[in-house]
N, C-alpha and C positions, 0 to 999 in steps of 0.2 A: 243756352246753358248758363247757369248762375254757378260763377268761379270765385273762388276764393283764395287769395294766397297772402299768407301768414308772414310776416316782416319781424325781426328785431333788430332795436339800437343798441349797436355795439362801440366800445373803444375804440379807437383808431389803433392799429398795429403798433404808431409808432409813439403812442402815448406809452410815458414812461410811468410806471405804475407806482403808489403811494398809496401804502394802506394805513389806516388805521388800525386798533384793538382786533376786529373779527368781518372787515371788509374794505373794501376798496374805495380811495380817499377818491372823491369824483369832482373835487377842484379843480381846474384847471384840465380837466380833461375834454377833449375832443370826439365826438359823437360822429360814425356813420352806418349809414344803411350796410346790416349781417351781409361779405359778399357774396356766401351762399344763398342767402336768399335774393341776391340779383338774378341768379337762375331761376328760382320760382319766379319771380315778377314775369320777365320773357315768354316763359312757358305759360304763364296765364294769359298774358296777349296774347301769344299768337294762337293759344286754343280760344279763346274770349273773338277772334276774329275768323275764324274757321267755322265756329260754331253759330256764328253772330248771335252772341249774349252778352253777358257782363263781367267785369274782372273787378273784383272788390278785395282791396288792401286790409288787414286785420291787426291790427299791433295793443299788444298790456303793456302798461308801463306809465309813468309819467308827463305832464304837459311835454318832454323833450321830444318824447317818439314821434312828433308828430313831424318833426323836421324829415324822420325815414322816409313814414309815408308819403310826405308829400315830395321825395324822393320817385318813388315806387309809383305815385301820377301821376308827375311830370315825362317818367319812360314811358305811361300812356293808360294806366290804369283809369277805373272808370270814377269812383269813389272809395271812401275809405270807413275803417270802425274802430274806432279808438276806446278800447275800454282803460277807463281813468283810475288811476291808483296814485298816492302820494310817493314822492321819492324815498321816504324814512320806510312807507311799508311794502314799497315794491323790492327793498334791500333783502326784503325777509318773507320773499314770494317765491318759493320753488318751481322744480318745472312742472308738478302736479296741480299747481295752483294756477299755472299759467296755459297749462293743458286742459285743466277745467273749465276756467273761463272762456276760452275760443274754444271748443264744445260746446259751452250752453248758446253762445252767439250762432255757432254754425249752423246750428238746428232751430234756432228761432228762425234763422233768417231764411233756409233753406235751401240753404249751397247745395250743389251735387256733385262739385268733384275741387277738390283742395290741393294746393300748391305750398311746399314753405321750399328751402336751403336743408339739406342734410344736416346742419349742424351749425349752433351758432360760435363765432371765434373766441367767445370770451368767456366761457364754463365750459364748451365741448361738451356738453354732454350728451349730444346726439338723442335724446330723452324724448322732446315736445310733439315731434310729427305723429313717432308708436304711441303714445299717450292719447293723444289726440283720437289717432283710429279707433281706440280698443275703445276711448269710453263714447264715441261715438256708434262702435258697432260694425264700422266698416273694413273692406277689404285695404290693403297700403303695400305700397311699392318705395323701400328707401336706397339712398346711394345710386340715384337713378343717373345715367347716362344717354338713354336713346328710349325715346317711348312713338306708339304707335297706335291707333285703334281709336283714340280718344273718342273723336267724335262720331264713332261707332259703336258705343257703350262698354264693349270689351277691348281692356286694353292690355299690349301686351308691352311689358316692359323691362330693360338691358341694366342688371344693375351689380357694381361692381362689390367682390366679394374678397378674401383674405388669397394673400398668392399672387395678387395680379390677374389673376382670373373673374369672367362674370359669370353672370346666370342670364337664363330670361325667363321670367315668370310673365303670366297670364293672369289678370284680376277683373273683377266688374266694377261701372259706377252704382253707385257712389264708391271714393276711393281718397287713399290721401297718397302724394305724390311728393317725392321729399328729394330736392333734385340735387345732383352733384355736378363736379367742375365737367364739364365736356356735354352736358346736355345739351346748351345750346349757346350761341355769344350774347350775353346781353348786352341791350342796346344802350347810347348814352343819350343821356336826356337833351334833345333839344330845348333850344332858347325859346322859341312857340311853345312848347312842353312844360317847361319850367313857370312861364306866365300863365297858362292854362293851370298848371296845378293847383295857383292861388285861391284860382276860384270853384277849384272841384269841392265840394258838400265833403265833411268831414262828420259822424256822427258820433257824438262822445255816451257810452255806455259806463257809467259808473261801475267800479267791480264790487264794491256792495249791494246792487240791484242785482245782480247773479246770485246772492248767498254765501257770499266767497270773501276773502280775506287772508292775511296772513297767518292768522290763527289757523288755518287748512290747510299749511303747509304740512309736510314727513318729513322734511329733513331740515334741522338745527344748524346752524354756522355758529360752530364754538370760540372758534380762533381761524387766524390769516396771516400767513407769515410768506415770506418770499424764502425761494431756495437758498440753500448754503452758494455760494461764492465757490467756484472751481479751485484748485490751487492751479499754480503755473505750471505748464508742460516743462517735461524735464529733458535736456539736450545731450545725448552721448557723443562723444569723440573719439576716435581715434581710429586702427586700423581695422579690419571685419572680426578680426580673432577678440579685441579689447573689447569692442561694441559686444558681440556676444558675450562675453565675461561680464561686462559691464550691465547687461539687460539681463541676464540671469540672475544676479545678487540684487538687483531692485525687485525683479519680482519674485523672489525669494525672502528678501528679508525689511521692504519696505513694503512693497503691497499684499506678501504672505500668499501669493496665491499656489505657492508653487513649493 
């Protein structure tokens, strides 16, 4: 079975954010592998070894992403597909543009069942997996927690829904599979892993050879501003009867709700 699973480079959590006019100042910022998509990697080994086929890493973006991937085959991927974009135009690449692109790759190359993270940490948009299926055509299973069937071609899969409640839906391959926390543990990269990765085949696809570019984007970044600044919590004192008088007139006549 020829597997694919979709990777992005993300901020590090703890990088403290600096924007510019209409995006995010990327000086000094610290890059790692989406750890949502550490779940898809996993799940494409251990289906990539069940199946004995191939697990190929897919990432858009700039010469950086390649540090993910080779992330994603050092935990044991097989090879990778780098389609190349400049940093100035990857700024201004949606997830339509980036949905396109790994689209047109998948179907050249003839994956038959696709892996990414529910969601990458630094837009959320949750957008690129469904994107992906529909213009692909296929069936998709997101927010996935327990799947089953794989390498039976019907797969049945546990996926978590609003409530705290799941579902489990039933899909065929071809499929996109867009995993969530509790799927499965993924694994940390061995040091044999790590040096192996060096030398795994990286294949650079230009995203101009697809047709594609920023000018294909739908959606504009007008502006980028960081949230307003909380005020400080406000502390009441005194006995139960003053506290209630005291938390009534604030929210009466300082926060108006009442």
């Amino acid at each position: 079975m020829k597997i694919a699973v979709l990777v992005k480079q993300c901020p590090d959590t703890e990088t403290k954010a600096k924007l510019t006019s209409n995006n995010l100042d990327l000086s000094g910022v610290k890059f790692i592998l989406n750890p949502y998509d550490e779940f898809g990697v996993e799940e494409a080994i251990k289906t990539r070894d069940a199946t004995k086929g191939t697990a190929t890493v897919i990432s858009v973006g700039p010469d950086r992403v390649v540090d993910a991937e080779r992330t994603a085959l050092a935990m044991g991927c097989d090879d990778a597909i780098h389609v190349k974009v400049s940093e100035e135009e990857y700024k201004n690449c949606d997830s339509y543009v980036i949905a396109k692109a790994l689209s047109e790759v998948i179907k050249q190359k003839g994956f038959q069942i696709v892996f990414s993270g529910k969601q990458a940490i630094d837009d959320d948009a949750l957008a690129v997996p469904q994107m992906v299926a529909e213009l692909l055509g296929w069936s998709r299973a997101t927010v996935v927690t327990k799947l089953e069937g794989i390498s039976e071609g019907v797969i049945k899969a546990r996926r978590s829904i609003e409530g705290g409640a799941e579902e489990i839906v039933e899909l065929t391959a071809p499929a996109v599979i867009a995993a969530n926390k509790g799927l499965n543990t993924p694994r940390y990269a061995s040091l044999p892993g790590i040096m192996k990765a060096k030398q795994k085949k990286v294949e650079v696809v230009p995203l101009e050879s697809l047709g594609l570019g920023a000018k294909d984007s739908r959606v504009e970044i007008i502006a980028a501003e960081l949230p307003a600044e909380k005020a400080a919590g406000k502390v009441f004192k005194g006995t139960p009867e003053e506290l209630a008088k005291q938390i009534v007139d604030a929210l009466r006549n300082e926060a108006k709700v009442i």
